[in-house]
Every structure is written in structure tokens, then in C-alpha cells.
C-alpha positions, 0 to 999 in steps of 0.5 A: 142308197134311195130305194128303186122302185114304185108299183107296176100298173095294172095293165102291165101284167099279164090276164090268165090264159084263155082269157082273150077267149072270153070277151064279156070278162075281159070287158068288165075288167076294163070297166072294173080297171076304169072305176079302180083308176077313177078311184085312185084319182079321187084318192089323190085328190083327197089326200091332195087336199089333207096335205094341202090343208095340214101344211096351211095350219102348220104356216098359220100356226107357226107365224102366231107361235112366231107374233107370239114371241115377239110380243113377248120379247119386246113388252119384256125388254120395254119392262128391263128398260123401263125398271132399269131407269128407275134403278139408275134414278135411284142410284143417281139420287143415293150418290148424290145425297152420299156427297153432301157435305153434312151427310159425308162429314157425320158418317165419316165421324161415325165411322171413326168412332167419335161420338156417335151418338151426337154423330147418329143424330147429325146423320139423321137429321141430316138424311130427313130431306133426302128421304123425303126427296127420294120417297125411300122409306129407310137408311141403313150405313155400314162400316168396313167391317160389315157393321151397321153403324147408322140405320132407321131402326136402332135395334140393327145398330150394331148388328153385322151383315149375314153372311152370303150374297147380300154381304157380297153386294155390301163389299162392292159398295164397300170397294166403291161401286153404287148397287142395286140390291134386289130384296132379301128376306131380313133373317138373310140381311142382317144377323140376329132377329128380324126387325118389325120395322121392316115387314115388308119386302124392300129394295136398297141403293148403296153407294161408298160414303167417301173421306176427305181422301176418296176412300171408301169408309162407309156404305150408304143405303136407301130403301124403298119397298118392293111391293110400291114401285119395284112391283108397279113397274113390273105391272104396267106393260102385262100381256092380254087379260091374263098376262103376268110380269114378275121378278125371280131368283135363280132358285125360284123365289118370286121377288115382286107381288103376284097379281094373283095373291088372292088365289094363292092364299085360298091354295095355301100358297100364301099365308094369309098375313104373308102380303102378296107374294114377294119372298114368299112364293116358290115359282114351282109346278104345283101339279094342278091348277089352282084355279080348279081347285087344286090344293098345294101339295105337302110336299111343295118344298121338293116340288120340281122348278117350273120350266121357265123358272128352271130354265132362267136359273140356270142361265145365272153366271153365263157371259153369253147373251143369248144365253140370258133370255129365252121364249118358251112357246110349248105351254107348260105349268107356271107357279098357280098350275096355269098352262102358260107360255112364257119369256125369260130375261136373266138381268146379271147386274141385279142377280134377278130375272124377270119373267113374263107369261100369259095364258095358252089359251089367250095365247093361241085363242085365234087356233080355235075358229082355225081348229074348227074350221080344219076339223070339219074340212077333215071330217067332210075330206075323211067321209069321202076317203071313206066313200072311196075305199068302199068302192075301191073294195067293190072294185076288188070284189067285183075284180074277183067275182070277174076271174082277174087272176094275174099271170105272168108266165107261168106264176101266178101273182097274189099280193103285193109285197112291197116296191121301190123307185123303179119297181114293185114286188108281187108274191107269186107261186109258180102254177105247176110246183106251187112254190112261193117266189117273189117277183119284182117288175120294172114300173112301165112309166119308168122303163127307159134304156137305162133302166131296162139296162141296169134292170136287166143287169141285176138280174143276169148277174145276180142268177149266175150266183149260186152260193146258199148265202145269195138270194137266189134268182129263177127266172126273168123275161118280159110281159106280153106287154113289155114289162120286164121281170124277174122271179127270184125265190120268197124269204121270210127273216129279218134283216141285221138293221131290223134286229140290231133296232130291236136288240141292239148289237150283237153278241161277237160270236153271232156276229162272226157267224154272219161275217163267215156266211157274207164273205162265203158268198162274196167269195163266188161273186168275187171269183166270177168278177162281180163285186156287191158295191152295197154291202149293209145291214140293210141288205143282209137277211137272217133266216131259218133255211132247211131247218137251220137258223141264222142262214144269212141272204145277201139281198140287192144287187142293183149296184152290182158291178162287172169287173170282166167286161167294159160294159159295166166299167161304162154304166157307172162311169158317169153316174152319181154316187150310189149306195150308203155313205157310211159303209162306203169305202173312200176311192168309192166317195172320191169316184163312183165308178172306182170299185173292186173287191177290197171295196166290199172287203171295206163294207165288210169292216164297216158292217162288222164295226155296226154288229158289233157297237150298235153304230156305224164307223164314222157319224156326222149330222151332215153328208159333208161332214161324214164324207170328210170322215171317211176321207181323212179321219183315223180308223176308230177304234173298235175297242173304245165302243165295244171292250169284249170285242176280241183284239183279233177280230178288232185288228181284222176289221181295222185292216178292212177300214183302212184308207188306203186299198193297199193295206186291206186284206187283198182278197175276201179269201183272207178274211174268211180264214181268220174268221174261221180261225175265230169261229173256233174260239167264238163258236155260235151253236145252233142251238144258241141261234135256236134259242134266239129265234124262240124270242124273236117268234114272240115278236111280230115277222117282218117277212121283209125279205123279198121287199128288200131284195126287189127294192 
């Protein structure tokens, strides 16, 4: 249910009595009432104008965030391109050169076994021209069994592939793909020790050698260093000044060179005879910028993944294709200890991703003047809301020193207290019995017919209440000025909402002590014909009463509803749905006006299904979702969110969940007694509820309670 209720002009309340009898007062009140409304107005505009300024920054930020990712995303997709041509290039050449004659018929003999040494020599002779014309740098050829049986260094003759992903990409070669293997680290390559031959990081394109058959006998690669062309490409398209592009592993392992070795040797990132990065840098957070002088931490090793880096690992093995890229705008830490923003491409074919980040400042620089810009327009707006609230004090004080004490009848208001859509709550206290009541006024603006109506209606209702559970209404009536009123009694407690957000669900007994109150006083409400119709946490409030603790008030009777008389049936005839979806019951969703007893009865199980598990019945992100629930889903099961919940208890409150109205217990009546059964077997002691408000004393008082009952 949306709260009724805004303040209540001054003007609307009544001046003390004898007042008219002092015109020099009365007038400087007026004037006082004049600067207060100036006041006001120059309050609104200044606000007017924070919120005007704020929704400006957040569009303009918001359209550099989106610039930003789109120029990140396409100078990406232009790298993906570009080194996928490359890469394609480069596979057109290894398969071309794999079906020359004299190159297919030497590694055919080699792989038969048949003078290979002779064989060996044929091949590389063979290959000389095709090196020369592909610029690669090495060959290597695999037999079926992972063997290399030819390769530009002798000492891996006769080695077998390592175990793991790169023997995977040779068996696809094997099977008869063309590959592009993106680089390993020799001891991951081929068994045994790593050759000198090949110290720097390398690329290789395989593809099947093929028999006079078609069938696969051998794989043939060539090899290109990725520090030359594979890092070059990746370097040709960098964002801004501070722009990076590179290429990574799914844990972290940066595959091209950094443009940044420099720096990350004098960190300790990078050994000094490490080249430049390639299999060597962990795209980990370091904790600290390197640029300011942070030094790698001892444990890197265990250091967490950067947010980019992790984030482009695990999109490894996903079909999905939004799920292979993704544009980080939240600066976060990159592997020098910079704060980036980023993109992310995970390129499955090639089990590598290639990432690209720039500076935060770089990114956002054009904030800055806008920052500037706002920051003074925030001081010169806060310097007048400052001058303003000075003279809303003088006002206040000047209201004093005049005698503007605010009467109405015979109560005398002190505070405002908390309001509403329609109304506004006042502590007051009566002039003779100096008692503390809270009273609630209509807005004047807002006093239509039907809003005096419904107004009226609450109150002439809710006062014929008189259980101890009920908020208790003394009086009502109008202003001189034709404001309408009503006084009903001060409450200081907290409401279930409140308590269940600082201590969460209550325990079974506690909760069966508060449903034995409820249902008391529904009990009167439902005898004399008047059903609550928004029965909630919310609008429940313990409190300590005549020195017992865990009094329950039932609060708001706004929606209440007259069964007697047709008036009421009238009022809600037409009007929209009313009151808190998830403790609705479904007649009351499919129809507002439909509402009887068992209507509270379903609140009842509803609220007692919130004490007890922390949440509502039925929960759905949308309004059309949850109506659906309420509707059509099965009753939940109480006992699969909250197991010490009794199985007595558990069949009470599904009875008063259910669907259909038939099969709710006909009358609040019921419930009561099987809760005072429970009650027996669950007691909740005085001292037990004592020993909770000691706690809660130790916490700030809400003193809420009027607020909610006049809201």
C-alpha cells in the first residue's frame, strides 16, 4: 500500500486561544508565515536546481561510459580481424607448402622409417624456400605417435610431445585439421629439456602431411616468433597514450609483449634476460601501482586474477557468444597496478583471449572540467541552502519569541512526527491531562470528497475499536479552518518489519505470542463487521504497555472495510487495488472490493509465513509475476525455509494460505484457539520478551509508531 499523506499547512492549524485578541502578534505571525513560505520557495529551487544538476552529470557521464565502450569494443574487433587474416594467411601458406611434392614425399619416407637420415636432409632442403617465403623461423614434423621426427633443431629429434593442451592441438593436426597454436613454453611443448634454439616465445601453424591416399601421416609446422608479428599486430590499433592491447591465457598468463617491460623489470616482474613479457607476466593485481613505486609483492604466485583477466578465463568453454566478450567501464587494477577500464574477446578457436585497457584517467579526462564545473556550481547552490536554513531558523525562532503555539482543540501540537500522501502526524498533548497523543491532519490541498470520506471513515471506524491490541482513536473533528482531524493515542515500538531487518526471523514462540494478540483483536473488528483488509509487519507494532513487553498495535485502518453497511461495499467498489500485494489474498488481487474475514484470515498466514522465515510467501521481480503466484502457485511450504517451525503451526498457516476461501479456517475464532493450544507448548515468557528489549534498548528507538498509524 503507498503511504497517504503530506503535511499540513501551516495556515491549517488553529492559533492558541485568545490570540485574535492580540492584533500586533497576530500580524507579525503573518509576516513570519510570509518569509517562512519565501523560504520554502527558495528552498525548492535550490534543491530544484541540485537535482536538475545531478540528473545532468549522470546523462553526460553516462554517454562518455557508453563512447567508451564502444570505442573499445570496435579498435578490439578491428585487432580480432586484423590477426585473424594473419593467422588464416599463415595456415593458407603451411598447407600450401605441406602438398609439394618433394616436401610430402620426404615426410611420407620419414614417416615410414626409410632412411631418415637421407629422408631428413631431402625435407630440409626441401623447406629452405618455404621458410624463406612464409618468414618463419623453424619447422618441426610429428609422426602418428607424437614423435618429432623432423624438426630446425636436431636435439628434439626423437623427443615426444608433453602431455596436456599442446599435444591436444597436434592430434587435431594429426586428425587432419590446419591449427593455429598460440605460443607455449618449451618445457610444455616438447619432453625433456628445453632447447637454446628457441628462447623466444614462438607461434606455429600445423596442418596433416597427407600419403598417396589422403591420410594423415605426419603434421607439418611452421613457426614464427611471437614477439615479431603476433605482438605487432596486437600493437597497431592501442587506445589514446595509455592504451594496451595483448593476448592472455584462461589463467592468466600474458602471451604477447607488454609495452611496458621497462616498468616491470624495475618491479620485479620481469627478470632482466626474461625478454619482454611473453609467457612471462601474470595478469594478476599486484596491490599497488608500479609506476609509484610498488614493488612485486613475495607472494605474486597466490595473488587474486585481475578483474578482466578473471573474467576472460572463465568465459573458456562457453558456446554462448555474449558470453565470450565483455566491457568492463568500473576502473579496476590491471597487471602494473594501473587503474584501467577494459575489454575482453575470448577467441575459442585459438584457446586465447585478447584483452585491451586504457587509463581511468585517460578515459574519463573530459569529467574532470565537468567535475570542476559541477563542484563549484554545488558550492555557490550549498552556500544558499545554507543561507536559507539560517533564516528558516530566525523564522522559527522569531515564531517562538511571537507565542505561535499551535492549538487545535484542546491539544496542543509540539513536533511533527512523520506524514504521508494525504496527511501529516503532530505529537501533541492534551492541554488539561497533558497526556501524549499523536494527531493526524488531512492536507488542505488534498481535501477532496472522497478524501474527506475515506479520512472520516478511518476514523469513525477505527474509534469504535476498543481491544488493547488496537491503536486507540480519542477523538476527531475539524479546524476552525476546515481541516480535518483526528487524535488518537502515542506509541513508541518497533514495528515486525523493523525488527525482523535488525534480527531477522523470529523465533516460533515469539511469533505465535504476536499471532494470538493479532487475531484478539481482529476478533472485536470481525464481530462488529469491520475487516483490517491491510494486515502486514508494517502495520503490526510491538511495545512495552502498563509494564508488559511485546504488547502488539494493530496500526492503519485506512483501507478498513464495513461489511454492515453498503456505503463501504461502495467506496471500494471502483477503486484500484489497495494494500500490499504479497500479503493479499487472490479474491482481493482478482477484485479489490472482494473482501471478508478470511481475506485477514489469508494476511494472517501470510505474515506469520514472514515471522517465521525472514521472507514473504510468494516472491517475483515483478508486480506480474507475484500476482501470477498468488493466483496459481502451490501454497509453499513452510518447513522448506524454516525446519523448527512446529508441523501444527506449519498446517495452520497453509490452511490460511489457501487459494480458495472455502478452505481457510471460516472464522479468526479458530485460529486463536490453535494458537492458544500452541501457545501452551511454545510459551513466550515475559521474561523471555524482557530479555529482548534490554537488547533492543541498546539500539537507537524507532518511536515509529504514530508515524505508521497516521501514514
Amino acid at each position: 500500500m503507498s503511504e497517504h499523506a503530506p503535511a499540513t499547512d501551516q495556515n491549517a492549524i488553529s492559533a492558541a486561544p485568545g490570540a485574535d485578541s492580540d492584533a500586533v502578534n497576530r500580524l507579525a505571525l503573518r509576516l513570519i508565515a510570509a518569509n517562512a513560505r519565501v523560504n520554502a520557495i527558495a528552498l525548492v529551487v535550490a534543491v530544484s536546481l541540485i537535482a536538475l544538476g545531478a540528473w545532468a552529470y549522470s546523462g553526460i557521464e553516462q554517454s562518455l561510459r557508453d563512447m567508451r565502450a564502444a570505442g573499445l569494443t570496435a579498435v578490439l574487433d578491428a585487432e580480432v580481424q586484423a590477426l585473424g587474416l594473419w593467422i588464416e594467411d599463415r595456415k593458407g601458406e603451411v598447407r600450401h607448402w605441406a602438398a609439394d611434392p618433394r616436401i610430402r614425399s620426404a615426410t611420407v619416407a620419414l614417416s615410414t622409417g626409410a632412411a631418415p637420415e637421407k629422408s631428413r636432409a631431402n625435407l630440409a632442403a626441401a623447406l629452405a624456400p618455404a621458410l624463406k617465403e612464409s618468414g618463419a623461423v623453424a619447422y618441426n614434423v610429428v609422426d602418428q605417435q607424437g614423435v618429432v621426427i623432423a624438426s630446425a633443431a636436431p636435439e628434439y629429434l626423437g623427443r615426444r610431445i608433453s602431455p596436456g593442451e599442446y599435444l591436444g592441438a597436434v592430434r587435431d593436426v594429426l586428425g587432419g585439421a590446419t591449427r593455429f597454436v598460440r605460443p607455449y613454453r618449451e618445457r610444455d611443448r616438447i619432453e625433456g629439456e628445453p632447447s637454446t634454439a628457441f628462447a623466444r616465445p614462438m607461434v606455429w601453424f600445423k596442418t596433416p602431411v597427407l600419403d598417396a591416399a589422403g591420410n594423415a601421416v605426419a603434421g607439418l609446422g611452421f613457426a614464427h616468433y611471437a614477439d615479431s608479428r603476433f605482438t605487432g599486430i596486437l600493437g597497431t590499433a592501442s587506445p589514446g597514450i595509455t592504451g594496451e592491447v595483448y593476448a592472455l591465457t584462461a589463467d592468466g598468463l600474458m602471451l604477447s609483449d607488454s609495452r611496458h617491460a621497462t616498468e616491470l623489470r624495475a618491479a620485479g616482474a620481469l627478470l632482466p634476460d626474461a625478454g619482454n613479457g611473453a609467457l612471462q607476466v601474470q595478469i594478476r593485481d599486484p596491490g599497488g601501482a608500479f609506476a609509484e613505486g610498488h614493488k612485486l609483492p613475495a607472494d605474486w604466485a597466490a595473488a587474486p586474477l585481475t578483474r578482466l583477466a578473471a573474467l576472460a578465463g572463465a568465459a573458456r568453454g562457453k558456446s554462448d557468444p555474449a558470453g565470450l566478450r565483455g566491457v568492463i567501464l568500473e576502473p579496476y587494477r590491471n597487471y602494473r597496478g594501473d587503474t584501467v577500464i577494459g575489454a575482453w574477446r575470448w577467441l575459442a578457436d585459438y584457446d586465447f583471449a585478447i584483452a585491451i585497457e586504457m587509463s581511468r584517467d585517460e578515459a574519463y579526462a573530459p569529467l574532470r572540467y565537468l567535475n570542476l564545473a559541477f563542484g563549484l556550481l554545488g558550492t555557490l547552490v550549498g552556500l544558499a541552502v545554507l543561507a536559507v536554513l539560517g533564516s528558516m531558523w530566525n523564522v522559527h525562532r522569531l515564531r517562538r519569541a511571537a507565542g505561535d503555539s499551535q492549538v487545535i482543540g484542546q491539544y496542543r501540537l509540539e513536533r511533527q512526527l512523520g506524514e504521508g500522501a494525504m496527511g501529516t502526524v503532530y505529537l501533541a498533548r492534551h492541554a488539561l491531562l497533558k497526556r501524549p497523543t499523536a494527531i493526524k491532519l488531512l492536507k488542505a490541498h488534498l481535501a477532496t470528497d472522497e478524501a474527506i470520506g475515506r479520512f472520516e471513515r478511518e476514523a469513525r471506524l477505527a474509534s469504535q475499536l476498543v481491544h488493547p491490541n488496537t491503536i486507540g482513536i480519542y477523538d476527531y473533528g475539524r479546524t476552525p479552518e476546515g481541516v480535518f482531524y483526528y487524535v488518537m493515542e502515542y506509541l513508541e515500538g518497533r514495528s515486525l518489519d523493523e525488527i525482523m531487518a535488525a534480527d531477522g526471523p523470529l523465533p516460533v514462540a515469539r511469533v505465535i505470542h504476536v499471532l494470538r494478540q493479532t487475531c484478539a483483536a481482529l476478533r472485536e473488528a470481525h464481530g462488529r463487521g469491520l475487516v483490517h483488509r491491510d494486515i502486514k509487519p508494517h502495520n503490526l507494532m510491538l511495545c512495552q504497555r502498563g509494564g508488559e513487553f511485546d504488547v502488539v498495535k494493530i496500526l492503519d485502518f485506512g483501507l478498513v472495510k464495513d461489511l454492515t453497511t453498503l456505503q463501504s461495499r461502495n467506496i471500494t467498489q471502483f477503486q484500484r487495488v489497495v494494500g500490499t500485494p504479497v500479503y493479499m489474498a487472490p479474491e482481493r488481487v482478482r477484485n479489490a472490493a472482494d473482501a471478508d474475514n478470511r481475506s485477514d484470515i489469508y494476511a494472517i498466514g501470510a505474515t506469520a509465513f514472514h515471522l517465521l522465515t525472514g521472507r514473504p510467501p510468494y516472491e517475483a521481480a515483478g508486480e506480474h509475476d507475484l500476482t501470477y503466484q498468488i493466483l496459481h502457485a502451490p501454497v509453499p511450504a513452510i518447513t522448506d525455509f524454516a525446519p523448527q517451525v512446529p508441523a501444527r503451526l506449519a498446517e495452520l498457516i497453509t490452511r490460511c494460505l489457501a487459494k480458495e476461501r472455502g478452505e481457510r479456517p471460516h472464522d479468526i475464532v479458530v485460529i486463536l484457539a490453535a494458537l492458544e493450544v500452541l501457545a501452551v507448548m511454545h510459551p513466550w515468557t515475559q521474561r523471555d520478551a524482557a530479555a529482548w528489549w534490554a537488547r533492543a534498548d541498546a539500539r537507537p528507538p524507532r518511536g515509529l509508531a504514530s508515524r505508521r498509524a497516521a501514514s
